[in-house]
C-alpha positions in Angstrom: -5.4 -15.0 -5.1 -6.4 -18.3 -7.0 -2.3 -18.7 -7.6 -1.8 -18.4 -3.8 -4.1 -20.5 -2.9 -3.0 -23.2 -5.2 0.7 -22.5 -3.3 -0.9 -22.7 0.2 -2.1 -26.4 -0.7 0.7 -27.4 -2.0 3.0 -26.2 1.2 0.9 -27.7 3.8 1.0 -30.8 1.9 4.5 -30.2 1.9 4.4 -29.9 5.8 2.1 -33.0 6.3 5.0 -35.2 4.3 8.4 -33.7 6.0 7.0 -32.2 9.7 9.2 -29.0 8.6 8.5 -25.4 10.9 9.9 -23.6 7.7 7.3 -25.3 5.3 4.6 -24.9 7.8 5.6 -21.2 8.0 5.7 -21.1 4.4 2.1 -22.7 4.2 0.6 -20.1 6.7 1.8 -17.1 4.8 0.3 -18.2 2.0 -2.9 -19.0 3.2 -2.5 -15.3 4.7 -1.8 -13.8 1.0 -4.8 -15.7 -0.3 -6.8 -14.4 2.8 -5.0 -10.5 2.0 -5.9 -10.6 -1.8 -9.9 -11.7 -1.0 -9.9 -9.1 1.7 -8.3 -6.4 -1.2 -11.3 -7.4 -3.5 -13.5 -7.0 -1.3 -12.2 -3.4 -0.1 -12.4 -2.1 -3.8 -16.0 -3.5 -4.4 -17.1 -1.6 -0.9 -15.1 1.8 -2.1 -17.5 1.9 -5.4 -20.7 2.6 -2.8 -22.5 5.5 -4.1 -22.0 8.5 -1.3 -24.9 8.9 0.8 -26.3 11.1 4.0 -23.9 9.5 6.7 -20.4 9.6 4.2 -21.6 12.4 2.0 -17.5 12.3 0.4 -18.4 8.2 -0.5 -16.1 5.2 0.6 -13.2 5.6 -1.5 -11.0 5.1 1.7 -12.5 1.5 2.7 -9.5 0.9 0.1 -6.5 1.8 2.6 -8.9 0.3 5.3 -8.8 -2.9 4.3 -5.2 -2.6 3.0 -4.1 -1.9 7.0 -6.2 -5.0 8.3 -4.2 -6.9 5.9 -1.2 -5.0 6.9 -2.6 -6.4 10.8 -3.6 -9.9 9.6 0.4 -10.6 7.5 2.0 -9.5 11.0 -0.6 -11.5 13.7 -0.9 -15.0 11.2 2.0 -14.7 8.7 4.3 -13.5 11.5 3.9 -14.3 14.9 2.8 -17.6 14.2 6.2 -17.9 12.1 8.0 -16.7 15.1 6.6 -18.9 17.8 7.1 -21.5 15.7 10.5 -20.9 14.4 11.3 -20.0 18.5 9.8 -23.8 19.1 11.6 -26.0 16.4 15.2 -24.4 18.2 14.3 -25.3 21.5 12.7 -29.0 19.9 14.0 -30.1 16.7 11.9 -32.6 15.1 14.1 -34.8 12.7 13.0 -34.2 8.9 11.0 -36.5 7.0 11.3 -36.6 3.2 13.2 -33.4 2.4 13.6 -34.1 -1.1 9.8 -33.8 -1.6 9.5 -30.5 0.6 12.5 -29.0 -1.8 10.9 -30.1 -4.6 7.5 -28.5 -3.5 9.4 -25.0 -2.7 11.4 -24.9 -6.0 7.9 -25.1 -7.6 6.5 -22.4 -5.1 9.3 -20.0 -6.0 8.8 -20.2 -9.7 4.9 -19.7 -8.9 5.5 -16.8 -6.8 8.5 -15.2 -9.6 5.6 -15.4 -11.7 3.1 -13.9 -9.7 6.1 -11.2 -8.9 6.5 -10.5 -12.1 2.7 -9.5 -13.1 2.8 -7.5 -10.0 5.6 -5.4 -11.4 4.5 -5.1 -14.9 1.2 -3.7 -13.4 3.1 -1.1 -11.1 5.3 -0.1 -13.9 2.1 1.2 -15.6 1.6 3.8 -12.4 4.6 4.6 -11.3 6.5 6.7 -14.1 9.9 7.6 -13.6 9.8 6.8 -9.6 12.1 4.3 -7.6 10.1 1.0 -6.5 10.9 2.1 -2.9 9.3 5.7 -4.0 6.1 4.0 -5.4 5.8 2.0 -1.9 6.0 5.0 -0.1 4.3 7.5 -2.3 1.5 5.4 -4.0 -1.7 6.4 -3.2 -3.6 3.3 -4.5 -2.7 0.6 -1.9 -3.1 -2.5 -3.6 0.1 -2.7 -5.9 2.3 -1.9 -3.2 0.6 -4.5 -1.1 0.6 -7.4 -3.4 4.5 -6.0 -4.5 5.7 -6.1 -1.2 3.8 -9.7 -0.6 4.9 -11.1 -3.6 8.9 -10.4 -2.6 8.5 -11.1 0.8 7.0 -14.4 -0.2 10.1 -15.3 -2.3 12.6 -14.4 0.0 10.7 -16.3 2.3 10.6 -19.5 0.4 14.3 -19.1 -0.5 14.9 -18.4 3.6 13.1 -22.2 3.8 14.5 -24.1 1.0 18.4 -23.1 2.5 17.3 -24.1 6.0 16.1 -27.3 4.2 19.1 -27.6 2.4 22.0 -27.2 5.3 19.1 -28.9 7.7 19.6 -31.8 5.6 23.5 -31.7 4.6 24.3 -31.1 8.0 21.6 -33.7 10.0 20.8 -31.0 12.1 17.2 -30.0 12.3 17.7 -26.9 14.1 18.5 -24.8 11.1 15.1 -25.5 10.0 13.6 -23.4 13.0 16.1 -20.6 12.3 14.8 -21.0 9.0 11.3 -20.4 10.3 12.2 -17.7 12.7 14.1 -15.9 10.0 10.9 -15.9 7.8 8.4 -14.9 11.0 11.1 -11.2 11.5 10.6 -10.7 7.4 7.1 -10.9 7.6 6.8 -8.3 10.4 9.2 -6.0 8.9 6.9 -6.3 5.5 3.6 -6.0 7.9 5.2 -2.9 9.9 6.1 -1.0 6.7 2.5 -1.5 4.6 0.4 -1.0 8.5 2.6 2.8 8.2 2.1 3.4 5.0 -1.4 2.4 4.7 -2.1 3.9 8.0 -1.0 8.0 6.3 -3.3 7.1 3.7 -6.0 6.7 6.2 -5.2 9.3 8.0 -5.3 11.7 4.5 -2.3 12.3 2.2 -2.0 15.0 -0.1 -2.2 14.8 -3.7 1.3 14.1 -5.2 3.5 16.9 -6.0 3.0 16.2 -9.5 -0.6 16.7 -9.1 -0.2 19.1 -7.4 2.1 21.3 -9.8 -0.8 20.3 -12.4 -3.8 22.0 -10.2 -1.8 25.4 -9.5 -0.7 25.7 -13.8 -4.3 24.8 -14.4 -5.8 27.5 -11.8 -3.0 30.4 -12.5 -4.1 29.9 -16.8 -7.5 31.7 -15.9 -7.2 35.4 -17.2 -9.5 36.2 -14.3 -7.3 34.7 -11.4 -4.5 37.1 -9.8 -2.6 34.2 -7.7 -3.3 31.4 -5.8 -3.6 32.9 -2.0 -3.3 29.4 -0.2 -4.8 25.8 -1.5 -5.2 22.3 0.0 -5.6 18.9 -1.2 -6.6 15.4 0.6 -7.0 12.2 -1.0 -10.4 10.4 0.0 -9.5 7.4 -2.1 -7.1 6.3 -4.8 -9.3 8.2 -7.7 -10.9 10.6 -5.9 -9.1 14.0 -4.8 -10.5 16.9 -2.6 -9.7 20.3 -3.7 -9.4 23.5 -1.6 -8.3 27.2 -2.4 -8.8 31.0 -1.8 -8.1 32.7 -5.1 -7.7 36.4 -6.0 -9.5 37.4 -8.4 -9.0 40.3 -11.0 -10.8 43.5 -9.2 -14.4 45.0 -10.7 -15.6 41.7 -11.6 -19.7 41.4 -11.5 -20.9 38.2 -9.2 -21.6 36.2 -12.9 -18.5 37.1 -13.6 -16.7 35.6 -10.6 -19.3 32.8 -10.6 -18.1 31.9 -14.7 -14.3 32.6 -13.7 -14.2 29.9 -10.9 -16.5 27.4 -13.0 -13.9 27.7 -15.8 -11.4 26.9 -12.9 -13.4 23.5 -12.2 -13.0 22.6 -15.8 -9.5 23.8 -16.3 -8.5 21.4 -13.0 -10.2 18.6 -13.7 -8.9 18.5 -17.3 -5.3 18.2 -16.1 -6.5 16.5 -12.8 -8.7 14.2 -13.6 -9.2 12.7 -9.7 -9.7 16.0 -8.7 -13.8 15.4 -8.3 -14.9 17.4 -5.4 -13.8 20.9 -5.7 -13.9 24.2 -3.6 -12.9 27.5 -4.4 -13.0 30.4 -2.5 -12.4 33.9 -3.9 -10.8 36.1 -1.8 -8.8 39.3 -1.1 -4.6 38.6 -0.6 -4.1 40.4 2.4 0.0 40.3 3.6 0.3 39.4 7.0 1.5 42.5 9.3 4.7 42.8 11.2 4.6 41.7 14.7 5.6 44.7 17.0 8.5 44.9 18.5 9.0 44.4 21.9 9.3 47.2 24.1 12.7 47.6 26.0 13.0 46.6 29.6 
């Protein structure tokens, strides 16, 4: 957040100097990164309320809550504004001032930002096991690494979208490419916007635990000597670290009620042992019962 911040100065002084859409662009999304990563922090310190009376499951999803606003916030003042402005530098170009400064300014922004990229990555790497990085976008369930990930590389691509408008702006004496510049940095920033407000809004909605997880709750359930099979079982996600468990087990027949009562406790402590997210658990025992064929229909 404090590195973008540092990058937003420096490209609005950058816009000041040379009048350029694609560095004013530039300076906006940074300022909306720095706004994105304060509004992430804040999201994680409200998820650690304590549950009470009102949200008896806590506030583990003010997470992917605030993850969609910034999702809103990168498409309404990273992108639109890029657009409109991008939209108004083609229809009146405004000669460049200074470009040399303004390149200089978003060579240092990109090495910044490759920087900032590269912590990003090193800290997803940690989570994401053997999955693709288009995988751990999709399939993360903790929404700030694949927010600041897809930041990070949009901001890049962005800054090298400006510094090439810059460049043939300036080869060519032709200010215009700077607004297609800017416009081509306004699309990228909706596209990144429309893909994190999707994927942040199924994690609001309730995703299931992973299959992996998921794999790891039924071997930890079907281990108990006392447990028959799995009848049915449900899982939701009501934050990154916190998973909701639901099944109907059958249990071995003739079991006393302290019985069934230590059986499913063991369950708990076999789950969560493999699971460790897996906090809030219930587990029904039941009887299997196979479903019965529908009759057939009579003949007209």
């Amino acid at each position: 957040m404090l590195a973008n911040g540092a990058i937003a100065v420096a490209k609005f002084v950058g816009y000041l100097i040379t009048q350029s859409g694609s560095m004013l662009a530039e300076s906006v999304h940074s300022v909306a990164d720095t706004a994105n990563q304060g509004l992430l922090l804040f999201g994680g310190k409200r998820a650690e309320r304590r549950p009470t009376e009102e949200h008896p499951f806590g506030y583990g999803r003010e997470r992917y809550f605030w993850s969609f606003v910034v999702a809103l916030i990168l498409f309404s003042l990273g992108g639109m504004f890029a657009v409109y402005e991008g939209v108004e530098k083609i229809r009146h170009p405004h000669e460049l001032e200074s470009a040399t400064i303004a390149i200089g300014i978003l060579v240092f922004a990109i090495i910044a930002e490759a920087l900032s990229f590269r912590t990003a990555t090193n800290e997803a790497k940690r989570v994401k096991g053997e999955q693709g990085w288009w995988q751990f976008v999709r399939r993360s369930k903790q929404p700030e690494l694949p927010v600041v990930l897809l930041e990070d590389l949009g901001a890049m691509v962005g800054l090298s979208l400006a510094l090439l408008a810059l460049i043939v702006a300036e080869a060519t004496g032709d200010a215009v490419w700077d607004g297609y510049g800017t416009l081509a940095i306004g699309i990228l920033l909706i596209l990144i916007a429309i893909v994190l407000a999707i994927e942040m809004k199924s994690l609001l909605i309730g995703e299931s635990a992973s299959d992996v997880d998921q794999q790891r709750i039924k071997a930890a359930i079907e281990v108990e000597p006392s447990v028959t099979r799995i009848i049915h079982m449900r899982t939701q996600h009501l934050g990154p670290d916190e998973l909701l468990v639901a099944a109907k087990l059958e249990l071995v027949a003739g079991l006393s009620l302290p019985e069934v009562v230590e059986a499913v406790n063991r369950v708990e402590t076999s789950v969560r042992r493999a699971v460790p997210s897996a906090r809030i658990m219930y587990l029904e025992p039941d009887i299997f019962r196979t479903a019965s064929p529908s009759p057939e229909p009579e003949p007209a």
